[in-house]
VOPAGU-2260 file (C-alpha; in pm, 1 decimal, decimal comma):
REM VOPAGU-2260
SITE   aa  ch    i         X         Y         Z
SITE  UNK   A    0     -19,7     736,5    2127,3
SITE  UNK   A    1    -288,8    1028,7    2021,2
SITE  UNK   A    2    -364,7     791,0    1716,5
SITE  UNK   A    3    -406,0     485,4    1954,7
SITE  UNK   A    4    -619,1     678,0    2190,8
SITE  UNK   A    5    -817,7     775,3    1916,1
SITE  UNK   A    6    -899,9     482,4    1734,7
SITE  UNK   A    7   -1001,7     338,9    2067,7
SITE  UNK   A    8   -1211,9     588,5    2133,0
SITE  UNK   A    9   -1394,5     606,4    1791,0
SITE  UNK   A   10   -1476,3     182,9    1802,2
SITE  UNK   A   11   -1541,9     237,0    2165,3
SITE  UNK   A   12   -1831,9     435,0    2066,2
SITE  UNK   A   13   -1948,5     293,8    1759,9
SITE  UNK   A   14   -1920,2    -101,7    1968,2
SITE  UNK   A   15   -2144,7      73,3    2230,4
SITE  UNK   A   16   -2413,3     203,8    1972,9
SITE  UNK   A   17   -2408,6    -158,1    1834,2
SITE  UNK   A   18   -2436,2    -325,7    2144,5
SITE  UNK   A   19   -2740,5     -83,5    2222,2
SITE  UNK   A   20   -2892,7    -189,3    1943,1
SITE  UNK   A   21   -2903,8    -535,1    1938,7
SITE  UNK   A   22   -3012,4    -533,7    2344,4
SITE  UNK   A   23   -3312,2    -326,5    2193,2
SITE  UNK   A   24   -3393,7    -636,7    1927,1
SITE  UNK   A   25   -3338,3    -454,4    1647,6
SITE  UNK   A   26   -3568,1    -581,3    1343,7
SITE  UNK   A   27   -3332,0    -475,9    1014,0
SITE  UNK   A   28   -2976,0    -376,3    1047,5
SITE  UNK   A   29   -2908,7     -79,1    1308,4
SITE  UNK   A   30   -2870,0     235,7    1134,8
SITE  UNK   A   31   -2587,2     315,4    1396,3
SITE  UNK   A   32   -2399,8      25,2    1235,8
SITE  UNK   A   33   -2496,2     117,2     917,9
SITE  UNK   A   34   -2368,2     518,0     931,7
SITE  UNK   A   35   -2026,1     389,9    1052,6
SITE  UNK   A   36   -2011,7      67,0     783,4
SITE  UNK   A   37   -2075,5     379,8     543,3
SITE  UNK   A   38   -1839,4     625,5     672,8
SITE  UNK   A   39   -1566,3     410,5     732,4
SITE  UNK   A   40   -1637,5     266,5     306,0
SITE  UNK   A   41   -1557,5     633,5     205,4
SITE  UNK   A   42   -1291,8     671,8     416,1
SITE  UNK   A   43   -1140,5     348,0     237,4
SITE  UNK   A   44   -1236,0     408,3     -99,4
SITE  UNK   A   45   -1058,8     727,4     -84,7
SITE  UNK   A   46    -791,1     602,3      93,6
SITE  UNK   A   47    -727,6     361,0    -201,7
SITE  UNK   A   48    -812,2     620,1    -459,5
SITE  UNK   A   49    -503,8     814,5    -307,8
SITE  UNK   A   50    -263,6     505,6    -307,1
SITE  UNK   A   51    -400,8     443,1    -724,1
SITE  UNK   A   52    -332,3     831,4    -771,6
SITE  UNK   A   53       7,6     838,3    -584,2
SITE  UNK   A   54     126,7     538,6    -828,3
SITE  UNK   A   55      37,8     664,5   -1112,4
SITE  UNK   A   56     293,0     972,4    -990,5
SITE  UNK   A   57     592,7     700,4    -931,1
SITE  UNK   A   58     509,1     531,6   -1261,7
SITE  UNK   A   59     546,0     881,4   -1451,0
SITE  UNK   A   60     822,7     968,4   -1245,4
SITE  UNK   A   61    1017,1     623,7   -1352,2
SITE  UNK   A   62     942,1     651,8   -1638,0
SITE  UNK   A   63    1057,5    1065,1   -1697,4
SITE  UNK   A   64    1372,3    1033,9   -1511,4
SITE  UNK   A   65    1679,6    1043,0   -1776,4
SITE  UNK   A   66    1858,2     825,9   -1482,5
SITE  UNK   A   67    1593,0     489,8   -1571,3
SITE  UNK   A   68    1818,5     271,5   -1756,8
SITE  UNK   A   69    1571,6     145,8   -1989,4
SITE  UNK   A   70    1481,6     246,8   -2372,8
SITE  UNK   A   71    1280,8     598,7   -2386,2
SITE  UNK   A   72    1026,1     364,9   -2621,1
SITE  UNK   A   73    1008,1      84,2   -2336,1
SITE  UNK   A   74     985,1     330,2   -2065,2
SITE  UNK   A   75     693,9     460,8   -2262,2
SITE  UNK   A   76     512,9     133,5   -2367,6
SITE  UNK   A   77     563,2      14,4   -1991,6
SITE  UNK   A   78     394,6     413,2   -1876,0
SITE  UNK   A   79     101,7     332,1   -2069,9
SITE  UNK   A   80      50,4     -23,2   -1948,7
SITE  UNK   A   81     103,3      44,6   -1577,6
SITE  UNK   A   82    -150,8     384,3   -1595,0
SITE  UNK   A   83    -432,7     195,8   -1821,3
SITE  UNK   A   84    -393,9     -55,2   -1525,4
SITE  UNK   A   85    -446,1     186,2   -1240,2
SITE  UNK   A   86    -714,4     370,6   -1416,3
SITE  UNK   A   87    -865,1       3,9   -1499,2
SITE  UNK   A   88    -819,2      34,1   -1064,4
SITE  UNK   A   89    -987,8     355,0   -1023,6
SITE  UNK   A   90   -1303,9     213,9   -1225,0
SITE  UNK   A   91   -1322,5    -107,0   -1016,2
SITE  UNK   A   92   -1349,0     101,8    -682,2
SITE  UNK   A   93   -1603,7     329,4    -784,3
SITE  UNK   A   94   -1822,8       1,0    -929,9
SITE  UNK   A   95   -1791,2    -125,3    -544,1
SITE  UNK   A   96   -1871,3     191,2    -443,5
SITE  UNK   A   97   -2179,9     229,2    -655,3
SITE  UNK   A   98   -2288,5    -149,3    -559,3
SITE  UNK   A   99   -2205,4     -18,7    -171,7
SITE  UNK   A  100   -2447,9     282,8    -216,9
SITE  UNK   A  101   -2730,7      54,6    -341,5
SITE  UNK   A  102   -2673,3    -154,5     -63,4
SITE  UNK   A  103   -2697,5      95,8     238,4
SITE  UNK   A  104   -2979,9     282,1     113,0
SITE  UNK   A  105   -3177,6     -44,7      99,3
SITE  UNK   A  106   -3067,1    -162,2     463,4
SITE  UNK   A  107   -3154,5     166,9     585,8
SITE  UNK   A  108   -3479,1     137,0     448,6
SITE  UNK   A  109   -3505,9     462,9     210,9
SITE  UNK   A  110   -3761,1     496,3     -31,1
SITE  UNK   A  111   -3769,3     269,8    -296,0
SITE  UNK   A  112   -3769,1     533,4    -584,8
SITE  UNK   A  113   -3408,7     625,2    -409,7
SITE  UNK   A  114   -3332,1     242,1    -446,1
SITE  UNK   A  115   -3406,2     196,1    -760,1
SITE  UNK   A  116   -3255,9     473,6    -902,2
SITE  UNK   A  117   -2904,7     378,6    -689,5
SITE  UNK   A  118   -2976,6      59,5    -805,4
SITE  UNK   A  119   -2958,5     168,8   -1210,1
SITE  UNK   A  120   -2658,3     331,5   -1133,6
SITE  UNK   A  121   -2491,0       3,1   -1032,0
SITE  UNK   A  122   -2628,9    -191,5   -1287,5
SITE  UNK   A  123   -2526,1      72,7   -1537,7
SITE  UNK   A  124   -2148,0      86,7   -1405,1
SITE  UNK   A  125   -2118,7    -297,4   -1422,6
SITE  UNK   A  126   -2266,8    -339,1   -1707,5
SITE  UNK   A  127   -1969,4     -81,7   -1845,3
SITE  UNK   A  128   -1744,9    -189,9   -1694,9
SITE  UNK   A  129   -1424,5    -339,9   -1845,3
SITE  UNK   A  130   -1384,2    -645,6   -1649,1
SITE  UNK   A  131   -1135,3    -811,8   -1965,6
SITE  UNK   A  132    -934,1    -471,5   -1827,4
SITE  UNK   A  133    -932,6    -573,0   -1445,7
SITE  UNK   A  134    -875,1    -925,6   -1526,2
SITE  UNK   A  135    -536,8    -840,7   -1760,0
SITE  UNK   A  136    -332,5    -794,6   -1411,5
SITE  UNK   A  137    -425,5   -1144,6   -1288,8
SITE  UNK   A  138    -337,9   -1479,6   -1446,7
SITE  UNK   A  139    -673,8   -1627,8   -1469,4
SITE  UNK   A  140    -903,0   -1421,7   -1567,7
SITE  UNK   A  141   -1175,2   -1663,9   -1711,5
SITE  UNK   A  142   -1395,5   -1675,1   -1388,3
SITE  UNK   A  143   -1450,4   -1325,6   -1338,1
SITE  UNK   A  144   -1584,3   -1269,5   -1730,5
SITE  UNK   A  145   -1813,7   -1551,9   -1613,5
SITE  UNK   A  146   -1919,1   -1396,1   -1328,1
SITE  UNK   A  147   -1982,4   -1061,7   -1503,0
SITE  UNK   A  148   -2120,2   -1215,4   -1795,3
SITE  UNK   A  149   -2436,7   -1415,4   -1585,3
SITE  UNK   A  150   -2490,8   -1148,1   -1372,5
SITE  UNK   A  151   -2559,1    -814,1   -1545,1
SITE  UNK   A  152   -2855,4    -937,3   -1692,1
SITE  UNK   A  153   -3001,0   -1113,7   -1382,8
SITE  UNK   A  154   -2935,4    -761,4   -1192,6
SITE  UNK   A  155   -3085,4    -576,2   -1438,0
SITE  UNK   A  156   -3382,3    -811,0   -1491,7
SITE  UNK   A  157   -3456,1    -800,1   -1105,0
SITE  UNK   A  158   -3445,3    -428,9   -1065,5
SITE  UNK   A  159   -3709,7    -388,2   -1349,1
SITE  UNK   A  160   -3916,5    -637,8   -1164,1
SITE  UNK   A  161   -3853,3    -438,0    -858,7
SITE  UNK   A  162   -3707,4    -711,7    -695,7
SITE  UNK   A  163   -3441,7    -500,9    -495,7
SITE  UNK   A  164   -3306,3    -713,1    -260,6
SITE  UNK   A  165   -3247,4   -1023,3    -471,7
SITE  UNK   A  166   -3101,8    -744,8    -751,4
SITE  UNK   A  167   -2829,5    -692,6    -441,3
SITE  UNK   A  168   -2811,1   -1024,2    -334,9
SITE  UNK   A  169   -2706,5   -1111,6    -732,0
SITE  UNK   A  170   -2503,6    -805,2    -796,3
SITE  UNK   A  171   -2251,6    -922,3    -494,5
SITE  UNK   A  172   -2075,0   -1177,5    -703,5
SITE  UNK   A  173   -1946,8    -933,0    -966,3
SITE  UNK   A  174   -1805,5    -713,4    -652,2
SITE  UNK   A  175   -1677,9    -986,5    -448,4
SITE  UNK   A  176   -1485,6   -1094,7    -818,1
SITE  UNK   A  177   -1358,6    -755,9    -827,8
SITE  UNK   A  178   -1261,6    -716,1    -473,4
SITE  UNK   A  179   -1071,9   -1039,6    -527,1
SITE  UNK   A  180    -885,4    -902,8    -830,0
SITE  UNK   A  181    -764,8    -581,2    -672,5
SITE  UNK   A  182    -579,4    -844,6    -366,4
SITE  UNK   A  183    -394,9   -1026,8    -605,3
SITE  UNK   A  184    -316,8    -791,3    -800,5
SITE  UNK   A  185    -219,6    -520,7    -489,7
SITE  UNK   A  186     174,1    -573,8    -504,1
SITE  UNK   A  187     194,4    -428,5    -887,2
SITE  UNK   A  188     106,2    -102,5    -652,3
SITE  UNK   A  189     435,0    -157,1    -434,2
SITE  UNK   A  190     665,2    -296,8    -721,1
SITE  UNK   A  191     597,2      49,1    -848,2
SITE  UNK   A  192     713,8     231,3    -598,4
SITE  UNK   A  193     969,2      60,2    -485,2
SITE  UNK   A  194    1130,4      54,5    -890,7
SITE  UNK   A  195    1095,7     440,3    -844,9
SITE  UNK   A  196    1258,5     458,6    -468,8
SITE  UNK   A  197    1508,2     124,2    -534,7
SITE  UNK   A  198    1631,4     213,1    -878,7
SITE  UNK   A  199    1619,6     633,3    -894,8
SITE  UNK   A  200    1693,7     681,0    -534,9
SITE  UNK   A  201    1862,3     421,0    -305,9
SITE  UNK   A  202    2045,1     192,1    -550,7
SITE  UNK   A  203    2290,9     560,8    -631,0
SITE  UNK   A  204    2344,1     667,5    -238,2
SITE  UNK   A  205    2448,0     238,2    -176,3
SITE  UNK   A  206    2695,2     280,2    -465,9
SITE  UNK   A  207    2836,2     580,1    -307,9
SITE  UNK   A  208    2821,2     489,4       0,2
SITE  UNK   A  209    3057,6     123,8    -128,2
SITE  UNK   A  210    3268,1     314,6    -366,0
SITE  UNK   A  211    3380,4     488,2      39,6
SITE  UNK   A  212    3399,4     166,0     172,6
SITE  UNK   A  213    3594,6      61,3    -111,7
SITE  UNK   A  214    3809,4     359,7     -63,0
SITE  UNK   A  215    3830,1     323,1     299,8
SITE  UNK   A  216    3981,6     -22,9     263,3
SITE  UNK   A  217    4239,5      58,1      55,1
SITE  UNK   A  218    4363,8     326,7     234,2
SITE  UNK   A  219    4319,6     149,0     580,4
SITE  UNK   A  220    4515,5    -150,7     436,3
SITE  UNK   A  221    4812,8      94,5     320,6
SITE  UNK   A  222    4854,0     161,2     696,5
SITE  UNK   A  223    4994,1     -39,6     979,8
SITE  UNK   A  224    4884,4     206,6    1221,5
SITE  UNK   A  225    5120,6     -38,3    1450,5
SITE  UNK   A  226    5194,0     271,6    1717,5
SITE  UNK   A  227    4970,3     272,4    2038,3
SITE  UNK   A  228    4765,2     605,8    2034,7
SITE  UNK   A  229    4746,7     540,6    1629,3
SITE  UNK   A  230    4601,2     216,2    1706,0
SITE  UNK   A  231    4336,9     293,5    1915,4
SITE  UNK   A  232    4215,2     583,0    1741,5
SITE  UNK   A  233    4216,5     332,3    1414,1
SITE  UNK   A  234    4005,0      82,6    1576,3
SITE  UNK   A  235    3750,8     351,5    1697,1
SITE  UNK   A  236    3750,6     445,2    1312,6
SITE  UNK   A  237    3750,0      95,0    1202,0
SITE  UNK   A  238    3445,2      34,3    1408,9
SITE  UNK   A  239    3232,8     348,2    1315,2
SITE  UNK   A  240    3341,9     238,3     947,0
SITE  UNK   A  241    3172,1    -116,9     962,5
SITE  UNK   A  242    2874,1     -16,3    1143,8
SITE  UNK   A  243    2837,6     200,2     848,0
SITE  UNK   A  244    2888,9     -74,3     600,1
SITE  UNK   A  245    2571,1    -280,0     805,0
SITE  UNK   A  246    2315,2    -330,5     548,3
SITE  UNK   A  247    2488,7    -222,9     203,8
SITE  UNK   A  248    2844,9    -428,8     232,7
SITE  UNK   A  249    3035,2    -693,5     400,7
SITE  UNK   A  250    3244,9    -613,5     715,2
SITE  UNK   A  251    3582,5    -480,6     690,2
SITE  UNK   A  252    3914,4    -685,5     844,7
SITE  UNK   A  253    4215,3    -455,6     830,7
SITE  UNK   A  254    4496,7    -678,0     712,5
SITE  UNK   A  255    4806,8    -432,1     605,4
SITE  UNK   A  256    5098,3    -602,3     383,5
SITE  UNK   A  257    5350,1    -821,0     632,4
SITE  UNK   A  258    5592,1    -616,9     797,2
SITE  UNK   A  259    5474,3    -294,5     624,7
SITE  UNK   A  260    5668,7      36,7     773,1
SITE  UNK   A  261    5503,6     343,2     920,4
SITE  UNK   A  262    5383,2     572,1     654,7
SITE  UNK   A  263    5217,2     870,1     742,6
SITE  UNK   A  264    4996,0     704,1     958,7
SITE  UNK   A  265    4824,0    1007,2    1121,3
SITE  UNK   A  266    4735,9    1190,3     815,5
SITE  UNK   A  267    4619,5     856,9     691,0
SITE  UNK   A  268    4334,0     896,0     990,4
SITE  UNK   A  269    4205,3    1196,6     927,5
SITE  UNK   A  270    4158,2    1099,2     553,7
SITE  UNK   A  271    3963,2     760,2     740,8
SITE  UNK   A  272    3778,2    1007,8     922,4
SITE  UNK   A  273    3664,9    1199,8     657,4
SITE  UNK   A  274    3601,9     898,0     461,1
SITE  UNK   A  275    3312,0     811,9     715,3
SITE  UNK   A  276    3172,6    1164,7     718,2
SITE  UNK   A  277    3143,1    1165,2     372,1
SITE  UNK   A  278    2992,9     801,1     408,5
SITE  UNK   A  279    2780,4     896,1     685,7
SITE  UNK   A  280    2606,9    1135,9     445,8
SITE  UNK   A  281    2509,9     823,7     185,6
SITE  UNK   A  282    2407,6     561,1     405,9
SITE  UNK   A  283    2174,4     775,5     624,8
SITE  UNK   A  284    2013,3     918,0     272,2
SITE  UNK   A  285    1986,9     523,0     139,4
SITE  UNK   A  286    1860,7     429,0     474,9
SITE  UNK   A  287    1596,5     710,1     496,1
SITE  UNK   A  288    1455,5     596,7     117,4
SITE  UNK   A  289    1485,3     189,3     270,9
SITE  UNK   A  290    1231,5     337,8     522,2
SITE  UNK   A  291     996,3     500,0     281,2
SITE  UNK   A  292     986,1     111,1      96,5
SITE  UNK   A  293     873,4     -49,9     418,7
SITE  UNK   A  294     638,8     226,5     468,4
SITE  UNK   A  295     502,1     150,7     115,3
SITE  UNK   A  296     494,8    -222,1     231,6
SITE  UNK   A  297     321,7    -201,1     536,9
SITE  UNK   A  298      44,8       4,0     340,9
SITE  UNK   A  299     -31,1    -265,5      62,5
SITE  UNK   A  300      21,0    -489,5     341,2
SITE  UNK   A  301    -341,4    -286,0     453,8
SITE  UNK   A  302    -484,9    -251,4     188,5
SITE  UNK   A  303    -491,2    -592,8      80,0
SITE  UNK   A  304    -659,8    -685,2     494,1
SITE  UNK   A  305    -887,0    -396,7     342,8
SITE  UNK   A  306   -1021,8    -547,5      46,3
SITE  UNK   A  307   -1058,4    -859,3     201,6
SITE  UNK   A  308   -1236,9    -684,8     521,1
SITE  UNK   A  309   -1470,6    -525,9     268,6
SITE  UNK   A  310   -1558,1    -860,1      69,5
SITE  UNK   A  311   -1671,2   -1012,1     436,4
SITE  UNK   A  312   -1850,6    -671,0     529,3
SITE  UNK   A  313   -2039,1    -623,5     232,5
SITE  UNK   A  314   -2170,2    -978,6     226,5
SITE  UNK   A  315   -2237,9    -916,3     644,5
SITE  UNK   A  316   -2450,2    -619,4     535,9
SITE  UNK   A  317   -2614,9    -789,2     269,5
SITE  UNK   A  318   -2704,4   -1058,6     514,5
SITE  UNK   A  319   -2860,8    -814,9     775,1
SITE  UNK   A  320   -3050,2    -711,3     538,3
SITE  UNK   A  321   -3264,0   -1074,4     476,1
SITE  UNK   A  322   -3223,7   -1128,8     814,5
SITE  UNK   A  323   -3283,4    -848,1    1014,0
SITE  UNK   A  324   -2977,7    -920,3    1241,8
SITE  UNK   A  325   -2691,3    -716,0    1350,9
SITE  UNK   A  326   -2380,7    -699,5    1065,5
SITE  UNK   A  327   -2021,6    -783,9    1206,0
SITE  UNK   A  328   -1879,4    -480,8    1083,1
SITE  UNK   A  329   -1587,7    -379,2    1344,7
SITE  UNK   A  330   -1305,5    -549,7    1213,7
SITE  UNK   A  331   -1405,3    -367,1     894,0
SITE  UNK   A  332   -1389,1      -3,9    1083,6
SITE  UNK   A  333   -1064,2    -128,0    1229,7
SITE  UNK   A  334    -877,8    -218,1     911,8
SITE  UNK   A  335    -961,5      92,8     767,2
SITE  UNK   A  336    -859,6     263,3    1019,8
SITE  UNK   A  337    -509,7      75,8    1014,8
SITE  UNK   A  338    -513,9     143,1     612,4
SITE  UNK   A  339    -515,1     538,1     655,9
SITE  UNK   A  340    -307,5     564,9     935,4
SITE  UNK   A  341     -15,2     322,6     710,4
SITE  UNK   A  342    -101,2     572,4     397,4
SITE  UNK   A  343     -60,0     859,3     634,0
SITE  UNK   A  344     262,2     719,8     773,0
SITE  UNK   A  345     433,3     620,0     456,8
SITE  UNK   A  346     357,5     942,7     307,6
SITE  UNK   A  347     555,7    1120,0     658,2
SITE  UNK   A  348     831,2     925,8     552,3
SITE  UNK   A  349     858,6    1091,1     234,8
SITE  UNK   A  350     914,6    1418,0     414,8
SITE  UNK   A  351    1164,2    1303,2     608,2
């Protein structure tokens, strides 16, 4: 509720200083709109520079653990892979970012020494940039080296001619390619963690937890538990015991052998009722690590509204800037809000 309040507050404000500003007749893009488009970039950026960094721990944690079934030479060829790929990552963002710099400090009309020199920074990170990298963890990659390949010269040609704008204006192809890279290629992030949580954490407590239920059957099916106050205290067992089995087995039917005799029937119970203690334990640990994996789902499920927010709100900006006219930059603010408050959730869950 504090959160909720909070966001609404925050885009309350900033929607007011934008609606000020375009009653006013702005002529180039509000610098209220502009400060927030900014802040709320950083806040993204290092919002996805903590989800890159927190993946490359659960790749090096799946791949150290003695319990990962595979080969210690395929564990360490598929390390290698999976943190050249999120380093590839990490270089991608901070292209956007320097691309996202140039772009502001035009709009907000700073002087053109500052530009340029932002501008050269760009140019300089995309033209080093290793876009044959990026383009490894999608399965066509030839439009994005075509991309790159016409436009670092054209960006680099118009900034020497001082042609700043039209520098931008080409340089937003090459982002916009990279942008679309890092959403198709966001769910390597959550296969990640979810090998590390599935494989080295819930997969053991759900084979505990049925090796119980397994148990629990065959004892239960030993049993007639045919007397009244046995009965009743077996079914209240019997019931705990299945809602237990919800989500990692199948139901359980008592069905004792035909005609089978009284047999110690009480004890029997209390070794039942320790059975679901002990089960308890399991199923609460596998559900609490089934939680963390839908937290990690929810936030690539962000991130990837994220990147596509920032594709529309860079190209928004970029059009204020010919134009003169206001930048549609809430939903923007409001997905990166959602982003950090999913990182910030799913990394509560890992506490609990």
């Amino acid at each position: 509720m504090k959160h909720t309040s909070l966001r609404t507050l925050l885009i309350g404000r900033i929607g007011i200083l934008l609606l000020l500003c375009s009653i006013c007749g702005c002529s180039s893009p509000p610098r209220a709109e502009l400060s927030a488009y900014k802040t709320q970039f950083e806040t993204a950026k290092t919002t996805a520079e903590d989800l890159i960094l927190s993946t490359k721990n659960a790749a090096e944690a799946l791949a150290d653990d003695p319990n990962n079934p595979a080969s210690v030479t395929d564990r360490t060829r598929q390390l290698k892979e999976r943190l050249d790929a999120l380093d590839a990552r990490l270089e991608a963002l901070q292209v956007v970012a320097q691309y996202n710099d140039a772009l502001t400090r035009l709009a907000s009309g700073e002087d053109p020494a500052a530009v340029k020199a932002s501008l050269d920074n760009f140019a300089s990170g995309l033209a080093n940039f290793n876009i044959k990298g990026l383009s490894k963890l999608v399965a066509d990659a030839a439009p994005y080296g075509n991309v790159f390949a016409s436009a670092i010269t054209l960006v680099d040609n118009l900034i020497q001619a001082k042609r700043f704008a039209a520098a931008i204006e080409a340089g937003e192809k090459p982002v916009l390619a990279i942008l679309d890279i890092l959403s198709q290629d966001a769910d390597n992030f959550f296969n990640i963690a979810k090998a590390r949580l599935q494989l080295l954490q819930a997969d053991p407590e759900k084979l505990e937890a049925q090796l119980l239920a397994n148990h629990f059957a065959a004892l239960a099916n030993a049993h007639p538990f045919s007397e009244a106050a046995l009965s009743t205290r077996f079914k209240s067992l019997l019931a705990a015991h299945n809602k237990l089995r919800q989500g990692i087995s199948q139901p359980f039917a008592h069905t004792p052998a035909a005609g089978a005799a009284p047999n110690q029937d009480d004890l029997a119970l209390e070794s039942l009722a320790t059975i679901n203690d002990q089960m308890q334990s399991h199923v609460a640990a596998y559900n609490t690590v089934m939680a963390q994996i839908d937290a990690q789902a929810a936030v690539i499920k962000q991130y990837k509204n994220v990147l596509a927010s920032t594709q529309r709100a860079l190209t928004q900006v970029r059009i204020a800037l010919k134009s003169g006219r206001s930048a549609a930059v809430m939903g923007f603010i409001n997905d990166v809000y959602n982003l950090r408050q999913a990182y910030l959730a799913a990394r509560e869950a890992k506490t609990k």
